[in-house]
C-alpha positions as CSV (number, residue, x, y, z in Angstrom):
1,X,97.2,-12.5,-1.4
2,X,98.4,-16.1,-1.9
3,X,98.6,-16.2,1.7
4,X,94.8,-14.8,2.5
5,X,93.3,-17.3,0.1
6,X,95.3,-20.5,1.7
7,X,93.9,-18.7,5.1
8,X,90.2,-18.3,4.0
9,X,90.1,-21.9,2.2
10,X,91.9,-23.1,5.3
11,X,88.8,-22.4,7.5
12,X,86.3,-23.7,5.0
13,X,87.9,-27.0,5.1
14,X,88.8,-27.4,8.7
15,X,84.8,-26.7,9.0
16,X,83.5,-28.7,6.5
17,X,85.3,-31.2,8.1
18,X,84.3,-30.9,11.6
19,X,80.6,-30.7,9.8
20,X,81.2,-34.3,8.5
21,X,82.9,-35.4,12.3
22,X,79.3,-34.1,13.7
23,X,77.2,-35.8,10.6
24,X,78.6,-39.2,11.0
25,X,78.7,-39.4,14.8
26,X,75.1,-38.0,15.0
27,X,74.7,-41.1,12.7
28,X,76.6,-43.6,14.4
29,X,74.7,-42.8,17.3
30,X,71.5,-42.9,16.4
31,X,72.8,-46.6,14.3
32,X,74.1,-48.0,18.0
33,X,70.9,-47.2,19.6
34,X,68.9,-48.9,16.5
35,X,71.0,-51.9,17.3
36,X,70.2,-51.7,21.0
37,X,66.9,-51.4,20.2
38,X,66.5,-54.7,17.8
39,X,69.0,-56.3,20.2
40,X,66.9,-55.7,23.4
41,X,63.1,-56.2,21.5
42,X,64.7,-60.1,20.6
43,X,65.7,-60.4,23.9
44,X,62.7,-59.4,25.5
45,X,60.9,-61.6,23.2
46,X,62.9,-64.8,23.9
47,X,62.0,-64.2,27.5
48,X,60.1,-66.3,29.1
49,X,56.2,-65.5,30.3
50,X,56.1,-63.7,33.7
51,X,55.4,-66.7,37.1
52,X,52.1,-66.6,38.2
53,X,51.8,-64.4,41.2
54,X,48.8,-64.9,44.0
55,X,47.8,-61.5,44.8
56,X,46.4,-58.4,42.8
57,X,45.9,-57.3,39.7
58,X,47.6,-53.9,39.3
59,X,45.7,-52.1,36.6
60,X,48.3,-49.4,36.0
61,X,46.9,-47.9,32.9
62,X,49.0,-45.8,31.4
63,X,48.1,-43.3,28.3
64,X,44.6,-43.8,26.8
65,X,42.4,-46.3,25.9
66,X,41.6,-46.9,21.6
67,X,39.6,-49.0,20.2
68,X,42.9,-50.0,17.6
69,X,46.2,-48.9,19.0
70,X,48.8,-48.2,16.3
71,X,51.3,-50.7,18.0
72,X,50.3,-53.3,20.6
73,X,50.2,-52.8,24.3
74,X,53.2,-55.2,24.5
75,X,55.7,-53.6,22.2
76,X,55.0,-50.1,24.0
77,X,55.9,-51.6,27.2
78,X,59.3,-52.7,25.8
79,X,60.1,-49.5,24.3
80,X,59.6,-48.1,27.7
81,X,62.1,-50.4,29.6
82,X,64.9,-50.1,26.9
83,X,64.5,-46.3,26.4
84,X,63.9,-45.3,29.2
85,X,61.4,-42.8,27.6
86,X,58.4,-41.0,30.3
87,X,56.3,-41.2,27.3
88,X,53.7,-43.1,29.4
89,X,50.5,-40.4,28.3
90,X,51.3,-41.4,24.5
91,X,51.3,-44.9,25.2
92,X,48.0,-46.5,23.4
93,X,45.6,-49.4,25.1
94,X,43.6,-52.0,22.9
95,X,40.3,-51.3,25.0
96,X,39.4,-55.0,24.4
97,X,42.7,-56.4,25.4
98,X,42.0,-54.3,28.4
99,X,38.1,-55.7,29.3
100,X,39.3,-59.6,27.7
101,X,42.0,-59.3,30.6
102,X,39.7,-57.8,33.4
103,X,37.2,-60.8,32.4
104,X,40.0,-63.3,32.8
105,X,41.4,-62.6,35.6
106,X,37.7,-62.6,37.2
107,X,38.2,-66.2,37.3
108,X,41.5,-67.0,37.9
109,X,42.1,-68.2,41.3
110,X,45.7,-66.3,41.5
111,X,44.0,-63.0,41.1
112,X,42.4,-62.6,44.9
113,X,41.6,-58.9,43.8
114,X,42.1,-55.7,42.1
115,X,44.3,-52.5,42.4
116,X,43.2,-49.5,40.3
117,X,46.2,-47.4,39.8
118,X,44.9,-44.5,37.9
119,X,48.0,-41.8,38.6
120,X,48.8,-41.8,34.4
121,X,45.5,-42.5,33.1
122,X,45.1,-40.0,30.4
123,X,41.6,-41.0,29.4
124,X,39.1,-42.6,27.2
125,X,36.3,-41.6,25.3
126,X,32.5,-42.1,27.6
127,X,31.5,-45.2,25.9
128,X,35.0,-47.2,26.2
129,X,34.8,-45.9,29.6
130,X,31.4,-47.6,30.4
131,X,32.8,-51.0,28.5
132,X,35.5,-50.8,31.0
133,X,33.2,-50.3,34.1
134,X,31.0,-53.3,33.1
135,X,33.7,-55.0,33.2
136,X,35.3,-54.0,36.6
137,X,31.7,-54.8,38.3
138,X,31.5,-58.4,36.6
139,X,35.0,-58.4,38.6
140,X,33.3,-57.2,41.7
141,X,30.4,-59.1,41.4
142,X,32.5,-62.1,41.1
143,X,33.8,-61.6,45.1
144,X,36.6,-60.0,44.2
145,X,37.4,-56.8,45.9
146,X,38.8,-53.6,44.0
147,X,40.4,-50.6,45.3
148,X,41.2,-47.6,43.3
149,X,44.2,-45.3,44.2
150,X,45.7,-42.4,42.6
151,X,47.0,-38.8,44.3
152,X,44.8,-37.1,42.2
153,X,41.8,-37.9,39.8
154,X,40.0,-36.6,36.9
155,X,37.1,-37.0,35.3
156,X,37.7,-40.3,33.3
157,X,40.2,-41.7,36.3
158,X,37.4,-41.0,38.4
159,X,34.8,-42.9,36.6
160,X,37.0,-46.1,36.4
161,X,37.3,-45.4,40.1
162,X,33.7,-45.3,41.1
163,X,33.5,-49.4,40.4
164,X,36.1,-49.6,43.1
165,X,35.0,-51.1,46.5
166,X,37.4,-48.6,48.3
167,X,38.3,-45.3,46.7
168,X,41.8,-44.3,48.5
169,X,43.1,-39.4,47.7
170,X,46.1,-38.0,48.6
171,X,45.8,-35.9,51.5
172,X,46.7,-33.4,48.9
173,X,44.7,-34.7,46.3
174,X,41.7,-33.8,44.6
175,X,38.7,-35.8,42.6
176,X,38.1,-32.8,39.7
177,X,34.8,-33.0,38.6
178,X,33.7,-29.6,36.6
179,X,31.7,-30.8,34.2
180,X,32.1,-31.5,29.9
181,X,32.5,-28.4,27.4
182,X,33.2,-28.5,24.0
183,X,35.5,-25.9,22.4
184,X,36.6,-25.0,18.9
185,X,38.6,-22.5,16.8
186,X,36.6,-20.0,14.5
187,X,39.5,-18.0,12.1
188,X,37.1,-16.0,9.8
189,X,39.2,-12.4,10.5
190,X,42.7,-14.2,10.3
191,X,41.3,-15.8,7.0
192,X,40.4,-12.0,6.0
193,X,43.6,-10.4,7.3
194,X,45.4,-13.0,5.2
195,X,43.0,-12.3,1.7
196,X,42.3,-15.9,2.0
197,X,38.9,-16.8,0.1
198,X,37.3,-19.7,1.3
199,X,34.4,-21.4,-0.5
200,X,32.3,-22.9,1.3
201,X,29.9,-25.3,-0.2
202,X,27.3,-27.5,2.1
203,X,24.0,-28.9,2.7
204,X,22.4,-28.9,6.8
205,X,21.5,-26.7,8.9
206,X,23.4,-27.7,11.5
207,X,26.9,-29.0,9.1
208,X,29.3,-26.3,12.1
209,X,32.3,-28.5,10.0
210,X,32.9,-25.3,7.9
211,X,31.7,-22.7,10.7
212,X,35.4,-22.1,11.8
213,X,36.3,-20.4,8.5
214,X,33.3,-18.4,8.1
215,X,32.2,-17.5,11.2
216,X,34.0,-16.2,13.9
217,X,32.1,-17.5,17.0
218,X,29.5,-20.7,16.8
219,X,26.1,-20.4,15.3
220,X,22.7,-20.3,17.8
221,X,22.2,-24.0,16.1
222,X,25.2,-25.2,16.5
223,X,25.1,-24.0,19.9
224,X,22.1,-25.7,20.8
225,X,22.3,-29.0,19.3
226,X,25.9,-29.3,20.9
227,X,24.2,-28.1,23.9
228,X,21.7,-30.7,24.2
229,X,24.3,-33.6,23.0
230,X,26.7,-32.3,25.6
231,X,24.4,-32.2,28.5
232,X,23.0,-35.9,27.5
233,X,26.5,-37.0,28.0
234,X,27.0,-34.9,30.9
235,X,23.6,-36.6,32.7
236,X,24.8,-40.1,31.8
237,X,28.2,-39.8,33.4
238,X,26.7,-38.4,36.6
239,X,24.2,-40.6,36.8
240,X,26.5,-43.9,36.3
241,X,29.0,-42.8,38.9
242,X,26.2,-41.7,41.5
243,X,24.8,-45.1,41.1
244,X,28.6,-46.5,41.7
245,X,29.0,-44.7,44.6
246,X,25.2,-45.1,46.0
247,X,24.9,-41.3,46.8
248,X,23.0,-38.2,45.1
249,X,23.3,-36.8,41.5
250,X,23.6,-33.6,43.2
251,X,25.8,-35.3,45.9
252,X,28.6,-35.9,43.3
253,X,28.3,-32.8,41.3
254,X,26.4,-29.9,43.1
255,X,26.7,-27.6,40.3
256,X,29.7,-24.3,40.2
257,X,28.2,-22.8,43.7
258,X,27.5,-25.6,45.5
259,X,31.5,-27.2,44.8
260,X,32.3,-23.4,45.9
261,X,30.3,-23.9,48.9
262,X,31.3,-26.9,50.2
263,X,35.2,-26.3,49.3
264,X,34.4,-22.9,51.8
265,X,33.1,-25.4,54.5
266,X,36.1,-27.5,54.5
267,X,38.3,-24.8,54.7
268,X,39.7,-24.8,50.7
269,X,40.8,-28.4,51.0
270,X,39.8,-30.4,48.3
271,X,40.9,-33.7,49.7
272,X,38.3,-33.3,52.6
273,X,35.7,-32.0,50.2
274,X,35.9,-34.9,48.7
275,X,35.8,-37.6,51.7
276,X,32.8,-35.5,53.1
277,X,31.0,-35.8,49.9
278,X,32.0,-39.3,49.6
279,X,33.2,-38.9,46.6
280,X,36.2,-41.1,48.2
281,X,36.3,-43.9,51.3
282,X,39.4,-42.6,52.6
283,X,42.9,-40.4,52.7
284,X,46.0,-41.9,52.8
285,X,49.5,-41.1,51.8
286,X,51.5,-43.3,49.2
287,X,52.9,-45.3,52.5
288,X,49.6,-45.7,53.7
289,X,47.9,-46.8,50.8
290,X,50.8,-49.8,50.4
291,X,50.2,-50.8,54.0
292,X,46.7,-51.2,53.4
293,X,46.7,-53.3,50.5
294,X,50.0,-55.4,51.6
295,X,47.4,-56.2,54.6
296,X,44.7,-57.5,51.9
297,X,47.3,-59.3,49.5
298,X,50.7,-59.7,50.9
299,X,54.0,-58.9,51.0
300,X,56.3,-59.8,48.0
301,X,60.0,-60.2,48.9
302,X,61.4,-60.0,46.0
303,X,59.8,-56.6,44.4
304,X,59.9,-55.3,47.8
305,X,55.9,-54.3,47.5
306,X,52.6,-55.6,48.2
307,X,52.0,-58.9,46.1
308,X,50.4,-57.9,42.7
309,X,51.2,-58.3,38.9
310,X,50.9,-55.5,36.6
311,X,48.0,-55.8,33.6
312,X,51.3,-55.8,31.2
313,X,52.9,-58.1,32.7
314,X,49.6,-60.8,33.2
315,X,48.9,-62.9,30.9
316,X,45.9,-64.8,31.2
317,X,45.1,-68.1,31.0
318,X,44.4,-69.5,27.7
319,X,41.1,-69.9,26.3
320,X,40.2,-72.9,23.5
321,X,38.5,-71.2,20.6
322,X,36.6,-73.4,18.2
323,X,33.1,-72.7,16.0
324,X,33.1,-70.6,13.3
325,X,34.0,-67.1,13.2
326,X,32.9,-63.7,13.5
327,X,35.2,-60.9,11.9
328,X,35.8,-57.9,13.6
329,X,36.7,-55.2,11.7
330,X,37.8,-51.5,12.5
331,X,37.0,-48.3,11.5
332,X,39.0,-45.7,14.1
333,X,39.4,-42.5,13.0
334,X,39.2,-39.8,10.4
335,X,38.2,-41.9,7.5
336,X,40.8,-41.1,4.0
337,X,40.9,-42.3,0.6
338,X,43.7,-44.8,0.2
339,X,45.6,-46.9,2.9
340,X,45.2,-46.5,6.6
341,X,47.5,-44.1,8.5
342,X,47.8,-44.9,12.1
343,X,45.2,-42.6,13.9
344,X,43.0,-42.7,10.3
345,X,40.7,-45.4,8.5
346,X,41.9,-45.8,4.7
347,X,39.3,-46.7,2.3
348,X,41.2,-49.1,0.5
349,X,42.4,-50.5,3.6
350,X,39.2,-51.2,4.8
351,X,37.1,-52.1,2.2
352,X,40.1,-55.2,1.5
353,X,39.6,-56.4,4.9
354,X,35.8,-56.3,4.3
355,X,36.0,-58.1,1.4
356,X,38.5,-60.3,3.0
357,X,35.7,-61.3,5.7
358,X,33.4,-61.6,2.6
359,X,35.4,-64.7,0.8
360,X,36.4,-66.0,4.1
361,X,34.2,-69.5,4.1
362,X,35.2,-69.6,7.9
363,X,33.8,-66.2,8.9
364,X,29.7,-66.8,9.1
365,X,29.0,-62.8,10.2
366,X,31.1,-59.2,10.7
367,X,31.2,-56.8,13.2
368,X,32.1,-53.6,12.3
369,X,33.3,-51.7,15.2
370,X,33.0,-48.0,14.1
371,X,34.7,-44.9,16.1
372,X,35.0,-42.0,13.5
373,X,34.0,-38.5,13.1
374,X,33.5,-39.4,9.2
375,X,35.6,-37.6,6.2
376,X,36.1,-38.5,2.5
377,X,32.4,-39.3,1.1
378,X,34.3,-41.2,-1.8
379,X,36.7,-43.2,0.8
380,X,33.4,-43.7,3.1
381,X,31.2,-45.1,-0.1
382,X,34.2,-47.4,-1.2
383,X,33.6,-48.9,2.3
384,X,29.6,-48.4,2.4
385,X,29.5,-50.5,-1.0
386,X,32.1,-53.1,0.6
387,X,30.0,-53.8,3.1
388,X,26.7,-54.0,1.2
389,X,28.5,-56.3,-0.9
390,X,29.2,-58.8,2.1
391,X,25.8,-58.4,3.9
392,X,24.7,-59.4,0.0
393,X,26.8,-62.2,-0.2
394,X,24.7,-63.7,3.0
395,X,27.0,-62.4,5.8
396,X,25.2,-60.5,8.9
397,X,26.7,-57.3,9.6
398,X,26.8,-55.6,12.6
399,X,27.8,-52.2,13.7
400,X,29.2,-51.4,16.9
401,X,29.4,-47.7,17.6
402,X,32.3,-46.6,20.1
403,X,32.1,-42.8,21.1
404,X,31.6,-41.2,17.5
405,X,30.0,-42.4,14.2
406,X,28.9,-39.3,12.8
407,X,28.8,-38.5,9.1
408,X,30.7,-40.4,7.3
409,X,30.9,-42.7,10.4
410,X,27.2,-43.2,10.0
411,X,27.1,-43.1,6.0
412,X,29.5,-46.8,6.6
413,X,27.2,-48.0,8.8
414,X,23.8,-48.0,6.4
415,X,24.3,-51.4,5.4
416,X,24.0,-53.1,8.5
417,X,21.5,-55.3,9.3
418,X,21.7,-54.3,12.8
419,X,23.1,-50.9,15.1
420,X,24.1,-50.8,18.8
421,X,25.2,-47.8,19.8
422,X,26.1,-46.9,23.7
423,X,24.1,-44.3,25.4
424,X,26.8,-41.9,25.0
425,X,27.8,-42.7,21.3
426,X,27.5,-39.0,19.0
427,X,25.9,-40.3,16.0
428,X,24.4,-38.7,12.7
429,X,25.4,-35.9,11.9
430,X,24.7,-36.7,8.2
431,X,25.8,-34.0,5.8
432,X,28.0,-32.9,3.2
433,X,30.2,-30.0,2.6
434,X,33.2,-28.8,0.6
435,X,35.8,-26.9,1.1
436,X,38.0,-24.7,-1.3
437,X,40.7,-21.9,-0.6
438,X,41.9,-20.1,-2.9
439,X,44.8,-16.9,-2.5
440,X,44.1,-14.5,-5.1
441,X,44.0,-11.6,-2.9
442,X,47.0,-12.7,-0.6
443,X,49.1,-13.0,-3.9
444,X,47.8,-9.8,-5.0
445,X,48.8,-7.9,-2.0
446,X,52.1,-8.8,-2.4
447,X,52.9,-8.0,-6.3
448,X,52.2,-11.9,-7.5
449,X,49.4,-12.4,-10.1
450,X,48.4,-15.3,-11.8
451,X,47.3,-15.1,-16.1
452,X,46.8,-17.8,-18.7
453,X,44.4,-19.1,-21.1
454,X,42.0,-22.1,-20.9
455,X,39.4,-23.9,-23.3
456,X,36.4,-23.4,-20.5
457,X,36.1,-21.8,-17.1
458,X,36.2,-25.2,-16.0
459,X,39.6,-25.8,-16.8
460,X,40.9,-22.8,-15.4
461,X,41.3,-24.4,-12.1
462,X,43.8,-23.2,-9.6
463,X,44.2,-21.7,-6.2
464,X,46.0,-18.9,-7.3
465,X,42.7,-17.7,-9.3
466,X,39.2,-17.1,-8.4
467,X,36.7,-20.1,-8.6
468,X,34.9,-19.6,-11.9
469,X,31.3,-18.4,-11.2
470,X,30.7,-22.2,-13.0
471,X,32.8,-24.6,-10.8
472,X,31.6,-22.8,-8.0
473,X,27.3,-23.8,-9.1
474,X,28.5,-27.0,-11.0
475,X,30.4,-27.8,-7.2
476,X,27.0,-27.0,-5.0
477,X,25.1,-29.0,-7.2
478,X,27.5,-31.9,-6.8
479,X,26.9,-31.2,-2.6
480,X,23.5,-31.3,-2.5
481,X,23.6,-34.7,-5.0
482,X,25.6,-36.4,-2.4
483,X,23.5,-34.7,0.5
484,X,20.0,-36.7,-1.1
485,X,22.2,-39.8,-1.4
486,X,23.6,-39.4,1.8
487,X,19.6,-39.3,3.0
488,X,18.5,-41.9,0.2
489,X,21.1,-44.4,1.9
490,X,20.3,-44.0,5.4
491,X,15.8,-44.1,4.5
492,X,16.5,-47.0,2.6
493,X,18.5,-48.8,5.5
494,X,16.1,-47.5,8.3
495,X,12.6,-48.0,6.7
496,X,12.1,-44.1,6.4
497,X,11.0,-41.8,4.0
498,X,13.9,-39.6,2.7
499,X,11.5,-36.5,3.7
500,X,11.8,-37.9,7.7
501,X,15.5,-38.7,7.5
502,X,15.7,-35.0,6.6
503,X,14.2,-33.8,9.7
504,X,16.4,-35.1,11.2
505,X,19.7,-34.9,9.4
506,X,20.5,-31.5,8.2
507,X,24.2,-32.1,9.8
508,X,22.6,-32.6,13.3
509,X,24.6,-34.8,16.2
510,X,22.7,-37.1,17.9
511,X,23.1,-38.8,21.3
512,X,22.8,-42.4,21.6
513,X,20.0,-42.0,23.5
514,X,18.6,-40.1,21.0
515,X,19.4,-41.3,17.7
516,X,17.5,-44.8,19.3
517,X,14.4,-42.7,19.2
518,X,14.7,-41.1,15.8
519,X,15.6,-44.4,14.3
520,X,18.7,-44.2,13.8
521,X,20.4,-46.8,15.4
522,X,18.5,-50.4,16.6
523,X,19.6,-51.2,20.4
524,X,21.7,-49.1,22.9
525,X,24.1,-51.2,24.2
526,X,27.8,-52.0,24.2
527,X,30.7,-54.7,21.9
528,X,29.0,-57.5,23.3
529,X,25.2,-56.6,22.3
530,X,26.6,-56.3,18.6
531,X,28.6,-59.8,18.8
532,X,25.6,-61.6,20.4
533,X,23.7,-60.1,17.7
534,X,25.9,-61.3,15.1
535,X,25.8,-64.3,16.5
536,X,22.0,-64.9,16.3
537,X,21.5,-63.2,12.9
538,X,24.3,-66.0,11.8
539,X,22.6,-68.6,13.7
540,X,25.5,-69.6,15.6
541,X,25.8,-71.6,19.2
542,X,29.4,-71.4,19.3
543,X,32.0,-69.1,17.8
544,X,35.8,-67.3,17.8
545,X,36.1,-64.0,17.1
546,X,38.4,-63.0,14.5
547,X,40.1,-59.8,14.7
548,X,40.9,-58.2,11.7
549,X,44.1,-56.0,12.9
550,X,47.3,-55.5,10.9
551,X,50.1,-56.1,13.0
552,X,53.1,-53.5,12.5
553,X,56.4,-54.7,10.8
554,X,59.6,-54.9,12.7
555,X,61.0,-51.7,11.7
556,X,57.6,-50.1,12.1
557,X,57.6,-50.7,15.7
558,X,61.3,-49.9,16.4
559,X,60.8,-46.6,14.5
560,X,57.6,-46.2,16.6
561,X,59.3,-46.7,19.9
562,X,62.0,-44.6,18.4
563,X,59.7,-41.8,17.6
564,X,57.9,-41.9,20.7
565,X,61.1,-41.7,23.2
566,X,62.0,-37.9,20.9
567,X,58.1,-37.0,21.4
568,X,58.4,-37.8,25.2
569,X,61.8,-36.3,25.7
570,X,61.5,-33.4,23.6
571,X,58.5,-32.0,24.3
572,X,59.5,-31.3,28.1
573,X,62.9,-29.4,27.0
574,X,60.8,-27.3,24.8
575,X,58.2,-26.4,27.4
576,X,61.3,-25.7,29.8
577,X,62.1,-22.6,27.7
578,X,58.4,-21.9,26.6
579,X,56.0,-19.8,28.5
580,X,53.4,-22.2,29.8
581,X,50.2,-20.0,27.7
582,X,52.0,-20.8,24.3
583,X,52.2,-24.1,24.9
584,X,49.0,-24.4,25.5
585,X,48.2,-22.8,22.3
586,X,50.4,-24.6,20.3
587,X,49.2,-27.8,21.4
588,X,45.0,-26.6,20.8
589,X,46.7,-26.0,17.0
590,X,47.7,-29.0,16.7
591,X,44.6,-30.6,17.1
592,X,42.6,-28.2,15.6
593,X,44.9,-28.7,12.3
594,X,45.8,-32.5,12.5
595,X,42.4,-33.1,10.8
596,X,43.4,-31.1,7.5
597,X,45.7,-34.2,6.7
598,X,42.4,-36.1,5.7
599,X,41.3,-33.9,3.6
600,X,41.9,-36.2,0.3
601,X,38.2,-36.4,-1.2
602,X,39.2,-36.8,-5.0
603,X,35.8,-34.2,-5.4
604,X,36.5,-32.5,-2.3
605,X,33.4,-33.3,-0.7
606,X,33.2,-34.4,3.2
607,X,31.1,-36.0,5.8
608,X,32.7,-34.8,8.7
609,X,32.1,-33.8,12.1
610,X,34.4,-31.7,13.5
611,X,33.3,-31.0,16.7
612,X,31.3,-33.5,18.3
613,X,34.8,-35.5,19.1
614,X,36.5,-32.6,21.0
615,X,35.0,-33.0,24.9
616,X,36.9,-31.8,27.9
């Protein structure tokens, strides 16, 4: 017996043991490559700034373009060299860093041209995409010829392309245009199968925020207000790149049967398709393509390639700032009460930097650059009140509106004294709803009840119990409050009755184009409308611009990069071992569920819009 026991705890130790060996070298390793990391990022910063090469610009755009990137363009570049990672479709561009380098590299005489390479371009949203384009034709207009190249393109590659003086496909290649749709996920049954209750509580006809869990397909008005919004968008983006590429609307995109048609008449190849459409200028092969533009900038010993320097490796020549100074603020993403998040706007956050601007004797005006789908209505009016506060104070405020200020992106943006919003910006949307589950019935089912006493039905709050019948009234009357002060706000700011703001609230999303005519917003335009603006409302010939952004810590980026290599490298093992169709779904989860992390509202009361951001 003695014998068994020393046997049995012989085993347990031997594997606790080898336990610990696999804790601490899991550690160690993960401590080296932490070292590497710091190690190489001071390195890399000690280096010194790339030689000036004569040639092209090689826009190799890699990932998608943001308004605010959680960590600069730079620092994402290192973590690529030193780990190695193929996380180039999570990297993150600055969309101004992007146009500010375009614009200065227009006039500097190294740069003799420009080399689109769109092959991992994940994409932008349509208004960041038209800021870029105005930029790549100040390029072209300058003398300056571009060409665009890629094996393959898609819809927002494509667009970038179309400013391109020569448009280069694979022979095996194709330019997929097929049009915009918007999808979401409607759980009403699963909510059901599970005894979930959901209490829904919301003012607007058209507020589809809370039509997922109550419905279990979209509503005839949500389905035609998205449809007009979507085909507005759809027109604009055809109707920019047929211009670009001086040929037919119907040319570019002849609707389902005509593609069909014309794919028939070239045999099923897309690549010829799309040079007899001229939709491209030519085929060529990776070989062929470098030929062609070492004959229009060189040859470059020493990278063994034609002579060109990557956007993140250029740095451009510096400009002398003086005047006073214009603050640029952001508000990108779902907006949260608290701090920021990366990927969210923190009330707190925001409304400091606001204020910041405010007591600033430096800063004469404020630009608030606003890309958000809305959120908390007490983290949006902690910002709203900011902002009133600085336009008070004497201070011209601006709005800029990227691709989305809907809801509570709008409700921020009342106190301006001035809105530009792009053509293809999805604005309004202003309502309110809340949102409550509760599981009851799913504890029921399963033996689990919940029993207690309370002084009033009001304090018998808790998921596990049905709403009182009193929270529940005492809750829609708190809605539609914040509903008329939604519309009080925005009739105050836009010289309306709150009767005609109604009309056209009642949750509805709004094209630019159309929000201009229903008031909503002053002048369609782009950035540099809104700063101009600022700048006259402030009276001022000259001016800097002063970007409010909060650089990451040390740690923060390492950790980042860190995080970023595992997503990269992960992900494809995974997928490896996954059927292709669950991945799929899995990933549409994600985003559909990412958004329930923003759901802080201390009264639990949102202006958000879910689905006006979600365009394929």
């Amino acid at each position: 017996m003695h014998f068994l026991w020393r046997c049995i705890s012989g085993v347990f130790r031997w594997t606790w043991r080898i336990l610990n060996f696999i804790r601490e070298f899991i550690l160690n390793v993960f401590l080296i490559l932490l070292i590497l990391v710091c190690v190489g990022i001071y390195f890399q910063m000690q280096t010194k700034p790339v030689e000036p090469v004569k040639g092209a610009l090689l826009v190799n755009l890699t990932g998608v373009v943001v308004d605010n990137p959680a960590i600069s363009n730079k620092f994402s570049q290192i973590g690529r060299e030193l780990l190695g990672a193929s996380s180039n479709r999570l990297q993150e561009n600055s969309l101004f860093d992007v146009v500010d380098m375009i614009r200065q590299a227009k006039t500097d005489p190294n740069i003799t041209g420009m080399v689109l390479s769109l092959n991992d371009f994940a994409g932008a949203d349509q208004p960041s995409l038209q800021y870029m384009g105005k930029a790549l034709r100040e390029f072209r207009d300058s003398g300056k010829p571009i060409f665009a190249t890629a094996d393959s393109y898609s819809q927002a590659q494509y667009y970038l392309a179309s400013y391109a003086n020569k448009i280069y496909l694979s022979p095996q290649g194709v330019v997929d245009l097929h049009g915009m749709a918007t999808n979401n996920l409607y759980y009403k049954t699963l909510l059901d199968k599970l005894k979930v209750s959901t209490h829904i509580f919301r003012v607007g006809t058209y507020k589809s925020a809370v039509e997922p869990m109550i419905r279990d397909d979209m509503s005839p008005a949500a389905r035609d207000a998205d449809n007009e919004w979507l085909s507005g968008m759809w027109n604009n983006y055809v109707a920019t790149v047929a211009a670009n590429r001086q040929i037919t609307a119907e040319q570019l995109f002849p609707g389902a049967e005509g593609v069909l048609k014309g794919l028939q008449a070239a045999g099923g190849d897309t690549a010829k398709y799309a040079l007899d459409n001229k939709l491209v200028d030519g085929l060529a092969s990776r070989s062929d393509v470098e030929n062609l533009f070492t004959k229009a900038f060189g040859w470059n010993k020493t990278t063994k390639d034609f002579s060109a320097i990557s956007m993140y490796d250029y740095t451009p020549p510096a400009e002398k700032k003086s005047g006073s100074e214009i603050a640029v603020i952001f508000a990108d993403g779902a907006i949260m009460d608290g701090e920021a998040t990366p990927g969210n706007v923190g009330g707190d956050t925001t409304a400091n930097q606001i204020r910041d601007a405010r007591l600033n004797p430096k800063i004469k005006a404020i630009v608030l650059r606003v890309n958000s789908p809305g959120g908390s209505v007490s983290a949006s009016e902690v910002i709203r009140s900011e902002l009133a506060a600085a336009r008070a104070a004497g201070k011209p405020v601006v709005v800029s509106m990227g691709g989305l200020a809907a809801s509570g992106g709008y409700w921020i943006s009342t106190p301006a004294n001035y809105i530009v919003a792009s053509p293809s910006t999805l604005t309004g949307s202003i309502g309110i709803f809340g949102v409550i589950n509760t599981f009851e019935n799913t504890l029921d089912s399963i033996g689990v009840h919940t029993d207690g006493v309370a002084t009033s039905p009001l304090a018998d709050l808790t998921v596990t119990k049905a709403l009182p019948e009193a929270f529940s009234q005492m809750m829609q009357i708190n809605i539609e409050n914040g509903y008329k002060n939604f519309i009080t706000l925005v009739a105050k700011a836009r010289n309306k009755t709150p009767e005609q703001v109604d009309a056209i609230a009642q949750g509805r999303v709004w094209l630019g184009t159309d929000a201009k005519k229903n008031g909503l917003v002053d002048q369609l335009g782009d950035f540099d409308d809104a700063v101009t603006k600022a700048a006259e409302l402030a009276k001022l010939k000259t001016y800097q611009l002063n970007w409010f952004v909060e650089d990451p810590s040390f740690g923060q980026m390492v950790l980042g990069q860190l995080t970023g290599s595992v997503q990269a490298a992960l992900p494809s093992a995974v997928r490896a071992m996954l059927p292709e169709s669950l991945v799929r779904i899995s990933a549409l989860l994600k985003d559909k569920t990412d958004w329930m992390a923003t759901l802080n509202d201390p009264q639990n009361r949102y202006a958000l819009c879910m689905s006006c951001g979600d365009v394929k």
